[in-house]
C-alpha positions as CSV (number, residue, x, y, z in Angstrom):
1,X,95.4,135.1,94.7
2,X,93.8,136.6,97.5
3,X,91.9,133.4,98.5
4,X,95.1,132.1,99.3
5,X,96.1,134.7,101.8
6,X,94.7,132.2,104.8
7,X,96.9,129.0,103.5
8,X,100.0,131.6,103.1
9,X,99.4,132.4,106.7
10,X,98.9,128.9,108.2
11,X,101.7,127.8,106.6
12,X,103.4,130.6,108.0
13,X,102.9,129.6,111.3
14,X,103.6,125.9,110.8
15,X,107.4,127.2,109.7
16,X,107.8,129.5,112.5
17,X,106.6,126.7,114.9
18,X,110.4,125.2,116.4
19,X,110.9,121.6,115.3
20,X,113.7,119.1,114.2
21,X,114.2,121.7,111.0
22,X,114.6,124.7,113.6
23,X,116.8,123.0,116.3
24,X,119.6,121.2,113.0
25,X,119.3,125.1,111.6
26,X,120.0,126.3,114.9
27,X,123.0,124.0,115.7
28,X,124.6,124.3,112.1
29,X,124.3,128.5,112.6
30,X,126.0,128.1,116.0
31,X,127.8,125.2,115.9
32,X,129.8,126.4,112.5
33,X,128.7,129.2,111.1
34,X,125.9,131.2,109.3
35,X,126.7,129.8,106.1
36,X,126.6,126.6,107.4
37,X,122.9,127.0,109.0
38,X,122.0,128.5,105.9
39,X,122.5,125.5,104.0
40,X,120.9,123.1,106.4
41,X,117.2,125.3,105.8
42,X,117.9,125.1,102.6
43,X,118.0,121.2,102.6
44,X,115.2,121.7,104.7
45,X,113.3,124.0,101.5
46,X,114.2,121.4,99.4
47,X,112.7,118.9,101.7
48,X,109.3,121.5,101.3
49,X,109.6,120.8,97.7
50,X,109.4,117.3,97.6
51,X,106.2,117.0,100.3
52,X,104.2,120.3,98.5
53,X,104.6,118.8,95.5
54,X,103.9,115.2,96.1
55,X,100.7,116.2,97.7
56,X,99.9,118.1,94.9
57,X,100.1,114.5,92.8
58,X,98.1,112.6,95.6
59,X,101.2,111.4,97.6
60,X,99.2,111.8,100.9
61,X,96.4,109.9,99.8
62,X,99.3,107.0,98.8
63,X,101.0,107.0,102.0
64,X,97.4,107.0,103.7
65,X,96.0,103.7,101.6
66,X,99.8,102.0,101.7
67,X,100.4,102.2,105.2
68,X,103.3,100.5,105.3
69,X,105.5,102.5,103.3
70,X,104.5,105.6,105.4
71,X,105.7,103.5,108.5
72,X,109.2,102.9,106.9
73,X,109.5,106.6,106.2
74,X,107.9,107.1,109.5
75,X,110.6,104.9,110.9
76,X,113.8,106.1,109.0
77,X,112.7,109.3,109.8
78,X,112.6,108.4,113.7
79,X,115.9,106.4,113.2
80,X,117.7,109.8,111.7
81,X,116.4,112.3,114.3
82,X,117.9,109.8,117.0
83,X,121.0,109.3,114.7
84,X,122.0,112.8,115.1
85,X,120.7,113.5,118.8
86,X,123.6,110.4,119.5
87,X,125.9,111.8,117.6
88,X,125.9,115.1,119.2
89,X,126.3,113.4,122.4
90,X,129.0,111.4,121.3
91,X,130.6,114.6,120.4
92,X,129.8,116.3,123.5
93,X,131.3,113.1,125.4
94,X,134.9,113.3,123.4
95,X,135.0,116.9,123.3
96,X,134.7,116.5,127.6
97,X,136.8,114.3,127.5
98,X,139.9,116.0,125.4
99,X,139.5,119.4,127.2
100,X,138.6,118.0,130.6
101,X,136.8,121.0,132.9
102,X,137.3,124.3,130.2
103,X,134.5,124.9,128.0
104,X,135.3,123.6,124.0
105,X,136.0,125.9,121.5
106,X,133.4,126.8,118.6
107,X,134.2,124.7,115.8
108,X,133.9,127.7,113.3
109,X,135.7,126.1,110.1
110,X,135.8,127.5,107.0
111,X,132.5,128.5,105.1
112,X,133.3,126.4,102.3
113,X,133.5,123.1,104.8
114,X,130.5,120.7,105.2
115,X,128.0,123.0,103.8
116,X,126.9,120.0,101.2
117,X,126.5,117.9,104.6
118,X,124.6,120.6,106.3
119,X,122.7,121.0,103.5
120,X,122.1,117.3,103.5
121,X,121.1,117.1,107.3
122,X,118.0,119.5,106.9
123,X,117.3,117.5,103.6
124,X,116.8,114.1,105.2
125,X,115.6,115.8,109.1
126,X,112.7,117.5,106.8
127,X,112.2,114.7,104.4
128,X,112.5,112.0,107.0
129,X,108.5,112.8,108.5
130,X,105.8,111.7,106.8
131,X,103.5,113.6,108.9
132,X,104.6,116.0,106.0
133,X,102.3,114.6,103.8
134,X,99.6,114.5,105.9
135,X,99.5,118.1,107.0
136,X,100.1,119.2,103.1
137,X,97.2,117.2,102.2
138,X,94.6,118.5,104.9
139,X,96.6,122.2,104.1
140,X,95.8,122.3,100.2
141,X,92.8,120.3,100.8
142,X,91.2,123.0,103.0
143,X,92.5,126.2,101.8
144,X,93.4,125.4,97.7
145,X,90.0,125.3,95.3
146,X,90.0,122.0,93.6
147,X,89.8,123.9,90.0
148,X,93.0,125.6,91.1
149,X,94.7,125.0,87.3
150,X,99.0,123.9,87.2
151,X,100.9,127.6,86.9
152,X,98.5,128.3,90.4
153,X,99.6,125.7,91.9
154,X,103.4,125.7,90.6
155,X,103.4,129.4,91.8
156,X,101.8,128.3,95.7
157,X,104.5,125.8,95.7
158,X,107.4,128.3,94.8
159,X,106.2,130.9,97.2
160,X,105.1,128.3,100.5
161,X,109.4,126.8,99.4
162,X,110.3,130.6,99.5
163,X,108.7,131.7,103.4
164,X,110.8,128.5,104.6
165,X,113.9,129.7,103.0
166,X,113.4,133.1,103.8
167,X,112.8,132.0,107.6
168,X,115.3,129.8,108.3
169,X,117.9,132.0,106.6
170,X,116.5,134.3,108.8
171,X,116.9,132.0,111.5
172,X,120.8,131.0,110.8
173,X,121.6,134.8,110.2
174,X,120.2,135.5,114.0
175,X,122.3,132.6,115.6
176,X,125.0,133.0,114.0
177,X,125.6,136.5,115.1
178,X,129.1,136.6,116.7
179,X,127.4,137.8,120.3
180,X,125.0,134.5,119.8
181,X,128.3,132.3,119.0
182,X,130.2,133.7,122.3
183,X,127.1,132.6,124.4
184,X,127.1,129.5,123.1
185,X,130.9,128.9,123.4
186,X,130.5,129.3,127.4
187,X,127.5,126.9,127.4
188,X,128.6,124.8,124.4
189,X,128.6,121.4,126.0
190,X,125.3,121.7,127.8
191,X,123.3,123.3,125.2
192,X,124.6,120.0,122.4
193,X,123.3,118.0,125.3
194,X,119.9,119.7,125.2
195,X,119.3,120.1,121.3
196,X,120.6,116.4,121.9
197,X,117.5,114.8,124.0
198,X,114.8,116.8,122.4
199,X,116.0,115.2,118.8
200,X,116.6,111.9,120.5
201,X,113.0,113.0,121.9
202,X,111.2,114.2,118.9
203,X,112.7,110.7,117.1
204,X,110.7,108.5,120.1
205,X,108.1,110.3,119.5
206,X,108.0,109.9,115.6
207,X,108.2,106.3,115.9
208,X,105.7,105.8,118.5
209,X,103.0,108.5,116.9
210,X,101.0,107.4,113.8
């Protein structure tokens, strides 16, 4: 187990890195509420799931000889990211429009409302890379022993799924402190329009990168 301290940490920092995942975690906490942003990073651990595992079977090494079905995941990954960057704006837009000059009001529902949907967003924002795969392979590839037997590499699995719930929990229970919620309900409008671009952003730049 201790060989597998350096892949523990690596994969650490790859989570901690802000991304797609950190900015829908981030919007969900602030947006609606903890709960809420809670659920999205665990879409987003369930997203981990799928890639981890897959690479485990070889699904980097498919996507790598079948190129063409990493490009359509590549793509409807790139379509999503810039799906919900629109969106926000949209929102931003309407809300402007219905309140005029005064700053919107935090749309705090009820923690039982759209948590399945946040939960779905981080699903499809994590599962919708493919660069995923990729970075899993060269990951195991370089830090797992190729005699590593199944419980090992069930149990790397469990505990890599379990440092990206436990962070972006962490992450949704920061943001969605009631001082972090009032900041964001004087800058509401402007800060949607910036988590906006970069997704728009990060989408462009899915689709263009191979």
């Amino acid at each position: 187990m201790l060989a597998l301290l350096p892949l523990l940490g690596v994969w650490l920092l790859a989570v901690m890195t802000p991304g797609p995942d950190f900015l829908v975690v981030v919007q969900h906490a602030t947006g609606r509420s903890r709960r809420h942003g809670i659920a999205a990073g665990t879409g987003i651990a369930c997203g981990i799931v799928v890639w981890a595992s897959g690479s485990m079977l070889g699904l980097s090494v498919l996507l790598a000889r079948l190129s063409w079905m990493y490009d359509i995941v590549r793509f409807a990954g790139a379509a999503y990211l810039v799906y919900l960057g629109v969106r926000t704006l949209w929102s931003t837009w309407r809300q402007g429009r219905a309140a005029g000059d005064a700053p919107p009001p935090v749309d705090r529902v009820g923690p039982g409302v759209g948590v399945w949907r946040a939960w779905r967003v981080g699903f499809l924002t994590n599962i919708g890379n493919p660069k995923a795969a990729a970075f899993f392979g060269s990951l195991l590839g370089a830090f797992l022993p190729a005699h590593t037997g199944p419980p090992l590499r069930v149990v790397v699995v469990a505990v890599m799924v379990g440092v990206t719930f436990a962070w972006y929990t962490a992450v949704a229970a920061l943001f969605g402190l009631a001082p972090v919620a009032r900041v964001y309900r004087r800058a509401r409008r402007w800060i949607d329009r910036v988590m906006a671009a970069v997704l728009i952003a990060l989408g462009a730049r899915l689709a263009i990168d191979r």
